[in-house]
C-alpha positions as CSV (number, residue, x, y, z in Angstrom):
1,X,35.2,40.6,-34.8
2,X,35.3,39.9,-38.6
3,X,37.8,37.5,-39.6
4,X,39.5,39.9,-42.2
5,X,39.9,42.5,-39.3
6,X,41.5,40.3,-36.6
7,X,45.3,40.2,-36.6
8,X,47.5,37.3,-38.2
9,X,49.2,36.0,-35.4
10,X,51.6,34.5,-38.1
11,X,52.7,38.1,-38.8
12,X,52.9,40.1,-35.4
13,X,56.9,40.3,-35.8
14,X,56.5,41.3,-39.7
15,X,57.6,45.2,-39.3
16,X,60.7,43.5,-38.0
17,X,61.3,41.1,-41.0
18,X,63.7,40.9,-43.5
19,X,62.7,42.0,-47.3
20,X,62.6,38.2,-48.1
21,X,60.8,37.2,-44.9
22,X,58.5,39.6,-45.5
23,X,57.7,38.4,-49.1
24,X,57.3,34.9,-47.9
25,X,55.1,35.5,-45.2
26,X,52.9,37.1,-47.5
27,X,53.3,34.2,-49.9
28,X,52.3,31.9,-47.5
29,X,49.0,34.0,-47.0
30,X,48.7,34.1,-50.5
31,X,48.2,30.5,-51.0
32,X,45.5,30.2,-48.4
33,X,43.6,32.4,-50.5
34,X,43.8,30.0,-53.2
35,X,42.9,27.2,-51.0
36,X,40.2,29.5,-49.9
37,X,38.9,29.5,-53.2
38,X,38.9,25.8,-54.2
39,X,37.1,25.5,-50.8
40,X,34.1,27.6,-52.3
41,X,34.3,25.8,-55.9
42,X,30.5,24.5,-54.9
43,X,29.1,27.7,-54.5
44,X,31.1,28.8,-57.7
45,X,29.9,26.4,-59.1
46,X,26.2,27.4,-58.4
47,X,26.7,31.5,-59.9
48,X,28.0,30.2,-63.0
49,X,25.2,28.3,-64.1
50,X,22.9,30.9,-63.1
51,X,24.6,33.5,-65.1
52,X,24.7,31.1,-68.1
53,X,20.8,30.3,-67.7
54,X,20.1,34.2,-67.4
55,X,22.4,35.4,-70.1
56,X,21.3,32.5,-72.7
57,X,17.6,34.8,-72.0
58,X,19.5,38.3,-72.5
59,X,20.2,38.8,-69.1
60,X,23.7,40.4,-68.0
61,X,26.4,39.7,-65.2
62,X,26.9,43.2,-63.3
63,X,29.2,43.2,-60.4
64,X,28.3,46.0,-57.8
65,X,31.4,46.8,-55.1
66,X,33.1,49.4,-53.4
67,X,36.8,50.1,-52.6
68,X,39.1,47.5,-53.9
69,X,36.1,44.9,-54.3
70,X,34.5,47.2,-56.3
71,X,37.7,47.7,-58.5
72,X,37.8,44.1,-59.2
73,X,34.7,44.0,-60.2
74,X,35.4,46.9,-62.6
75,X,38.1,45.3,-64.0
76,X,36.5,41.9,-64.7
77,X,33.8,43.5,-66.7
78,X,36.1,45.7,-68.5
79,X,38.1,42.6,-69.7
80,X,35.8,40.5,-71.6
81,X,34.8,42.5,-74.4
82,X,38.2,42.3,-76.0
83,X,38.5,38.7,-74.9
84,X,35.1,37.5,-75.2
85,X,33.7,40.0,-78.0
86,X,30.7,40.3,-76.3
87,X,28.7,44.2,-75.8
88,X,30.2,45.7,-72.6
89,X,26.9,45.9,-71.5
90,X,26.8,42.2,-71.3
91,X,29.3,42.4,-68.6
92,X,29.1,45.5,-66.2
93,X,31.3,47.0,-63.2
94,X,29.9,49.1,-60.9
95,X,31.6,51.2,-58.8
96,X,30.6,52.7,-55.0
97,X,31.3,56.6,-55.9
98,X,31.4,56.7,-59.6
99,X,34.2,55.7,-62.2
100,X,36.5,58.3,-60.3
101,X,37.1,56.2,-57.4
102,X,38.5,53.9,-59.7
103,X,41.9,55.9,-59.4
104,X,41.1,57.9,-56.0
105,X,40.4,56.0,-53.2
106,X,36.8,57.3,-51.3
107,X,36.0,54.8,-48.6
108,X,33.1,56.4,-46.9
109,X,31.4,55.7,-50.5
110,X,30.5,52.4,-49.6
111,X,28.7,53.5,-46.3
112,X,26.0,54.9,-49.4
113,X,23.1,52.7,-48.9
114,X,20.9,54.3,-51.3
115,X,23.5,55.1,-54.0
116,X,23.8,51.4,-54.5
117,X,20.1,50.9,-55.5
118,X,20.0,54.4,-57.5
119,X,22.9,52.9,-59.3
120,X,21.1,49.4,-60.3
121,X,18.7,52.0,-61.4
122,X,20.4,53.6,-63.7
123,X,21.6,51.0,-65.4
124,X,18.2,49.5,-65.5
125,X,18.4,46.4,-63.9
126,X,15.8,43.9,-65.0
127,X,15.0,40.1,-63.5
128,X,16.9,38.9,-66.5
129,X,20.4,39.9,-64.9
130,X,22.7,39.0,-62.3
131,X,24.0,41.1,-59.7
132,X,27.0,40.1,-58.2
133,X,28.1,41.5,-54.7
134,X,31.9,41.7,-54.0
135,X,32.9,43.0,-50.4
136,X,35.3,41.5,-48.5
137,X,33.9,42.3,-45.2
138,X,30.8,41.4,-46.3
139,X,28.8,44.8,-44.8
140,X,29.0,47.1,-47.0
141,X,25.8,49.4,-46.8
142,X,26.6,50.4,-50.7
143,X,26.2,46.9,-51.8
144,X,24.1,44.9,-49.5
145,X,21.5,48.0,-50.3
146,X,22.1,47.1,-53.9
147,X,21.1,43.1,-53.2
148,X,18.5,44.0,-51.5
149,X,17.0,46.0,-54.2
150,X,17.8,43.3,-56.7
151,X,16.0,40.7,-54.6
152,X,13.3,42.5,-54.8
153,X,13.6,42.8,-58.8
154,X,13.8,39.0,-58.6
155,X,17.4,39.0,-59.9
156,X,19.6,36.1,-59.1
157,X,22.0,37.4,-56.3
158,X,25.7,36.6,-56.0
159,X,27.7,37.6,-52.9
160,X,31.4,37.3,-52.6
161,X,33.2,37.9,-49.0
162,X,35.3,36.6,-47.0
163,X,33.3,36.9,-44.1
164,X,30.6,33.8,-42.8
165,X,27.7,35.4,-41.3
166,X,27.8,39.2,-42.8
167,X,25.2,40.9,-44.3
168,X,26.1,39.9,-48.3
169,X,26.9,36.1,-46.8
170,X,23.3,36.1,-45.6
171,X,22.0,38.4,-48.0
172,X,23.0,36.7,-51.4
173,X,20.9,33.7,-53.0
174,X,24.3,32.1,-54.2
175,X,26.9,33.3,-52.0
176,X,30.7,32.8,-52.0
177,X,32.9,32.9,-49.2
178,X,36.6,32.5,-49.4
179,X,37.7,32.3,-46.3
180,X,41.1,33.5,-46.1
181,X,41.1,34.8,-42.5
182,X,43.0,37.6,-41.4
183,X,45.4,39.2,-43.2
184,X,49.6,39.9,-43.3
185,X,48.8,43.3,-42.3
186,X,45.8,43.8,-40.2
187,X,42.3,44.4,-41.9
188,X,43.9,45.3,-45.2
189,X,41.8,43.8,-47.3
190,X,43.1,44.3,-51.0
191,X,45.6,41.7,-50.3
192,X,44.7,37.8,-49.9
193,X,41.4,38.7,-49.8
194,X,41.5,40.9,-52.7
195,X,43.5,38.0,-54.5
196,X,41.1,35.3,-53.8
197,X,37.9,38.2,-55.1
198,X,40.1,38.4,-58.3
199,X,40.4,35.1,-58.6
200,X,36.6,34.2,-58.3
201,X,35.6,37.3,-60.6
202,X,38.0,35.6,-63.1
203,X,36.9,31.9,-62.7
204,X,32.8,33.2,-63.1
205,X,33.3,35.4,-66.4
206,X,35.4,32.5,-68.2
207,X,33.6,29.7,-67.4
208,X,30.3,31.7,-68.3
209,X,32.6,32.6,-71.7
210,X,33.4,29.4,-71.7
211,X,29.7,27.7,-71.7
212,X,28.2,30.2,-73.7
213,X,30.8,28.9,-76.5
214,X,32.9,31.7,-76.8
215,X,36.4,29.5,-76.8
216,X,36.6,26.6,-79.0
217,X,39.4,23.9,-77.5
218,X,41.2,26.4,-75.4
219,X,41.5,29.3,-77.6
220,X,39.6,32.7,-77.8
221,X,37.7,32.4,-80.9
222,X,35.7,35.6,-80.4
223,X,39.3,37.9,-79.5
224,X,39.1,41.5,-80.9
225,X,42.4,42.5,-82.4
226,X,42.9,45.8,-81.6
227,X,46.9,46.0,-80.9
228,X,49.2,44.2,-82.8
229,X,50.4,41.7,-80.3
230,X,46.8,40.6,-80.6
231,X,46.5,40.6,-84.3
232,X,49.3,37.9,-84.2
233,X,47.2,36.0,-81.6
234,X,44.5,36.2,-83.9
235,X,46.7,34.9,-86.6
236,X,48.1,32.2,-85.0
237,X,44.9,30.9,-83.9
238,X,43.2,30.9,-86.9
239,X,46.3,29.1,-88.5
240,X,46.2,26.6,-85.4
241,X,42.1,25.7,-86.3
242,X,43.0,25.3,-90.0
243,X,46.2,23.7,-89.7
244,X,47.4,26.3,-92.5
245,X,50.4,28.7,-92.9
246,X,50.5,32.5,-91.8
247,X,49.7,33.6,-95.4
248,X,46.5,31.6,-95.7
249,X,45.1,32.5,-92.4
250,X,46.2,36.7,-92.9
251,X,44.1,35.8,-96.2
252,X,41.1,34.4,-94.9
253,X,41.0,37.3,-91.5
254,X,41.2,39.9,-94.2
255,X,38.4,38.7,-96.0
256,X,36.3,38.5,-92.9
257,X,37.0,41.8,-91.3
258,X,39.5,39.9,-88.9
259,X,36.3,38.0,-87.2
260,X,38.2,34.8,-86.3
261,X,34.4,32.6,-86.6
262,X,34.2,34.1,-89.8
263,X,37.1,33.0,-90.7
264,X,37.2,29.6,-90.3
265,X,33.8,29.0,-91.0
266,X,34.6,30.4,-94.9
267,X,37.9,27.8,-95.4
């Protein structure tokens, strides 16, 4: 049996727990997910560089996923235009079942072998890009389908489970596993291993961000600010770069249609 589908037998008595003891023995599997992922910092380690080699050429990062994997994905992608300023077509979610399934759970979506590779398709996948695999289990026919296909594109494959020995593990020319065993409640996945997906979706697109010299020090240089919370973050770092007062910085953002690299590069 798959790891993530055994039972914890740390939480057997949970439905008999207090609130609190619940909470903490879910903690406690939360933090293995993080060791988890510092365990697969190698193989992290590995996908980054590849994206950054494929997306210094034009290629793309596309995560492919169904359920809450796919979700994750989703939301990865969707997150670093606004941080990152890049095209969201740089950075792609795809989703088993459509966008849809985004807000309406539809688990026999991954079971789509076929829709998987007809989705790559649509989104014309090239050898330039990189398709990253999420599945916590590690067999789903939706996305192991979709590495397939991209193998035989000659993409650069990327799995992340958190099962040794499934189909995306063996699949995947990079793969990721966070090992982070069964979980609180038995074979819900969207929980530590969820966590430690998010977690690795998160460390590949800012380090990629990162390389690719989208941050100078350890500030978003490329932010869009579209709200105004983010309009004062723009603010403050242009004033933080320039060591200059609120004024100055409002002064030189207006004069460069609020592009921060504009911005300082004009003072």
């Amino acid at each position: 049996m798959l790891k993530t589908e055994q039972r914890n037998p740390n939480t057997m008595h949970i439905d008999q727990c207090s609130t609190q003891e619940i909470l903490e023995l879910i903690q406690i599997e939360n933090m293995n997910a993080a060791k988890a992922v510092g365990e697969a910092i190698p193989q992290i380690t590995l996908a980054c560089d590849a994206i950054e080699k494929q997306m210094r050429i034009g290629g793309r990062l596309i995560y492919i996923g169904a359920g809450s994997s796919g979700r994750l994905g989703v939301l990865d992608a969707a997150e670093c235009p606004p941080t990152y300023g890049v095209s969201p077509e740089t950075v792609m979610g795809i989703m088993a079942g459509g966008n849809e399934c985004m807000f309406r759970a539809s688990e026999n979506a991954e079971d789509g072998a076929e829709a998987g590779i007809r989705d790559l398709q649509e989104r014309n996948v090239t050898a330039d890009d990189v398709i990253v695999g999420i599945s916590a289990a590690g067999n789903a026919a939706y996305v192991a389908e979709a590495i397939r296909y991209a193998k035989a594109l000659g993409c650069v494959t990327v799995g992340i489970t958190s099962n040794c020995g499934s189909q995306l593990d063996e699949l995947a020319d990079i793969s990721i596993v966070t090992d982070t065993g069964p979980e609180a409640v038995t074979g819900s996945t969207r929980m530590k291993a969820g966590t430690a997906q998010k977690m690795v979706t998160n460390m590949l697109s800012t380090c990629v961000m990162i390389r690719l010299g989208m941050v100078y020090e350890n500030m978003m240089i490329n932010l869009k600010p579209s709200n105004e919370k983010l309009k004062r973050r723009v603010i403050s770092i242009v004033c933080e770069i320039l060591h200059c007062g609120e004024a100055e910085a409002i002064a030189a953002l207006q004069a460069n249609d609020w592009n921060i690299r504009r911005a300082v590069e004009s003072r």
